[in-house]
C-alpha positions in Angstrom: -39.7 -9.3 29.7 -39.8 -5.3 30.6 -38.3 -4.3 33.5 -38.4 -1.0 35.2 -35.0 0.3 34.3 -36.3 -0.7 30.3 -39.2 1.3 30.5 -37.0 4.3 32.2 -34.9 4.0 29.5 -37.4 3.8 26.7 -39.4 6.7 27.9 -36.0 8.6 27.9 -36.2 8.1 24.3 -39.6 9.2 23.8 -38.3 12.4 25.4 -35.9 13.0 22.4 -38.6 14.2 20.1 -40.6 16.4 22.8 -36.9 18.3 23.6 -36.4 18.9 19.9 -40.0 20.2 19.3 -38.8 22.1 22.6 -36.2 23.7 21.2 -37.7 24.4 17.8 -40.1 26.4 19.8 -37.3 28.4 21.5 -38.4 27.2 25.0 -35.1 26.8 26.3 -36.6 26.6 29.9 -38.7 24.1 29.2 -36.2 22.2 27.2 -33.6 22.8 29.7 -36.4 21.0 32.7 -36.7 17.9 29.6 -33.1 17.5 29.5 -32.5 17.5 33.5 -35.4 14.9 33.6 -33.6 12.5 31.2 -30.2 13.0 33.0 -31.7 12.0 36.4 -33.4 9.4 34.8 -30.9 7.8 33.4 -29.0 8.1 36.5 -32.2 6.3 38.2 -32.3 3.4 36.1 -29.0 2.6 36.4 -29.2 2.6 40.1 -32.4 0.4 39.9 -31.0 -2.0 37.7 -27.9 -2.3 39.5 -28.9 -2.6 43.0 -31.6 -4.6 41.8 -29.7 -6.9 39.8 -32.3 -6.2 36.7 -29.2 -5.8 34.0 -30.3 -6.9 30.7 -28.7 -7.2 27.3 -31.2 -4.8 26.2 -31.1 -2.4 28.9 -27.1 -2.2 28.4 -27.8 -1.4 24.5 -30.6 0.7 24.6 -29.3 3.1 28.0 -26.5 4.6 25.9 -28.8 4.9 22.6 -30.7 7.0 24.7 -28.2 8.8 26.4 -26.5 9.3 23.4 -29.7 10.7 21.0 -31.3 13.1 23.7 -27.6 14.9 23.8 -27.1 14.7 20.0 -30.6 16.5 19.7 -30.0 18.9 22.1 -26.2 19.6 20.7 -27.8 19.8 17.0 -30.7 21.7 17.6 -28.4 24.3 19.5 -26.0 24.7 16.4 -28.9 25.0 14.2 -30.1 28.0 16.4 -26.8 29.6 16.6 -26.4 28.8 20.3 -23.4 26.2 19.6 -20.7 27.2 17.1 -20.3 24.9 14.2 -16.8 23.8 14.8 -17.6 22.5 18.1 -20.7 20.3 17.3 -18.1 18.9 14.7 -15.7 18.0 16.8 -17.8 16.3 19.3 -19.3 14.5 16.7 -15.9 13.7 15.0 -15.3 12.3 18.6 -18.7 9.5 19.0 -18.0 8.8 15.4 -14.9 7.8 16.2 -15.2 5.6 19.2 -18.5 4.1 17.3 -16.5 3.1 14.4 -13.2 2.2 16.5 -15.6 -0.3 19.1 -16.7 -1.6 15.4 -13.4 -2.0 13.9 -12.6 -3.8 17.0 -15.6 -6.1 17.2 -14.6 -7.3 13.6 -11.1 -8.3 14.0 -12.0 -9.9 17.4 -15.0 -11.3 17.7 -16.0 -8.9 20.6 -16.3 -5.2 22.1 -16.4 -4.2 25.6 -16.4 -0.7 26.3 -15.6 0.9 29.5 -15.4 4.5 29.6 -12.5 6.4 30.7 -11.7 9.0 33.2 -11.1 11.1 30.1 -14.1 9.9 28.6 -16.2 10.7 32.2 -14.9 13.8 32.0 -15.4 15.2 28.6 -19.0 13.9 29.3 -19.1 15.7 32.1 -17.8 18.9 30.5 -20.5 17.9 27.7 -23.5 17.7 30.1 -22.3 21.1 31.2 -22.1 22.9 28.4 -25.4 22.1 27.0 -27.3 23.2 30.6 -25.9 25.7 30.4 -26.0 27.1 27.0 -30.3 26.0 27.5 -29.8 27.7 30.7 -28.3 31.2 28.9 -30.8 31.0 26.4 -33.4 30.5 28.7 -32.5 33.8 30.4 -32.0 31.7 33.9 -28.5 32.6 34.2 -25.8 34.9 32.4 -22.8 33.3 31.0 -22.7 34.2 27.6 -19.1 35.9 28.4 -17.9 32.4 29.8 -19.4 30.4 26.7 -16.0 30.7 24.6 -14.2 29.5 27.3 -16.1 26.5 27.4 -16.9 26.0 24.0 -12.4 25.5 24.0 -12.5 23.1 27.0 -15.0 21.0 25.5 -13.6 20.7 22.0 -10.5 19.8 24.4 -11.7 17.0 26.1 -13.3 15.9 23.0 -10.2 15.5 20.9 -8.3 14.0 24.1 -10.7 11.5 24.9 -11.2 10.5 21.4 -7.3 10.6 20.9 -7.5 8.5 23.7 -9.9 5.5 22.6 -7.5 5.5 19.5 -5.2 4.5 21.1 -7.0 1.9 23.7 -8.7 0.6 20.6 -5.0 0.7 18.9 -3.3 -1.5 21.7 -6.0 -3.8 22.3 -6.3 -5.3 18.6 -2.4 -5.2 18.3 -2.1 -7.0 21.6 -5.0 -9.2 20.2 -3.3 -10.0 16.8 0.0 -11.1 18.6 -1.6 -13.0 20.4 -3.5 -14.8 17.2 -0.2 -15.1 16.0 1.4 -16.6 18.3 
């Protein structure tokens, strides 16, 4: 049955195509105003179903799908333009695949996957959500940072490789804990 924090979510997704056609229309403003809109949103339903106590199975698996494809668009679309360098939409990349396959890998030898993000995690996010406002923001001609983009191209491809360093080895302990304890 929909609920509220669903259909939030769901029309987050429909937004993924409307930023890209954004984007491949170079207006960043506009694109930058789409991408706010899902970030609050996604705040919003998670409030909702929260305080509301409308948590579904669903709603848990579709909330990060969205989350997740409205930033890869964005982050693809501005490499494609020129906007992000190469090497850094890699290693962000690099870093979801790995989680992805590592919650996988886990899944398989256990039975079961529950993920809860890490400080590290929160904050490359963070850093992530940044970046791309502001690169939409630059291109957009709404504020000036092209001399600070270097420096924060480094800091996310930092927190990118730490925090995915860092599931490793969550991912690492918890099935070697797991198999010792199958063992024994």
């Amino acid at each position: 049955m929909p609920n509220l924090p669903n259909i939030i979510s769901l029309l987050r997704l429909l937004l993924v195509p409307v930023v890209i056609y954004l984007l491949a229309l170079s207006a960043y403003g506009y694109a930058l105003a789409v991408f706010l809109l899902a970030s609050v949103s996604d705040g919003v339903d998670g409030w909702i179903a929260r305080h509301y106590h409308l948590q579904t199975k669903f709603g848990a698996m579709m909330d990060p799908v969205a989350d997740k494809l409205i930033i890869l668009s964005c982050l693809l679309m501005l490499t494609w333009q020129g906007l992000i360098p190469l090497w850094l939409a890699v290693f962000m990349l690099v870093r979801d695949m790995v989680i992805v396959l590592g919650a996988f890998s886990y899944q398989r030898v256990t039975g079961h996957v529950e993920i809860t993000p890490t400080f590290m995690g929160k904050t490359h996010i963070f850093f992530e959500f940044s970046l791309l406002c502001l690169v939409l923001a630059n291109a957009a001609a709404i504020v000036t940072v092209t001399s600070w983009l270097p420096v924060l191209f480094l800091l996310v491809s930092a927190t990118a490789v730490l925090s995915g360093a860092q599931y490793v080895w969550i991912w690492s302990r918890r099935t070697a804990r797991h198999l010792a304890e199958r063992t024994h």
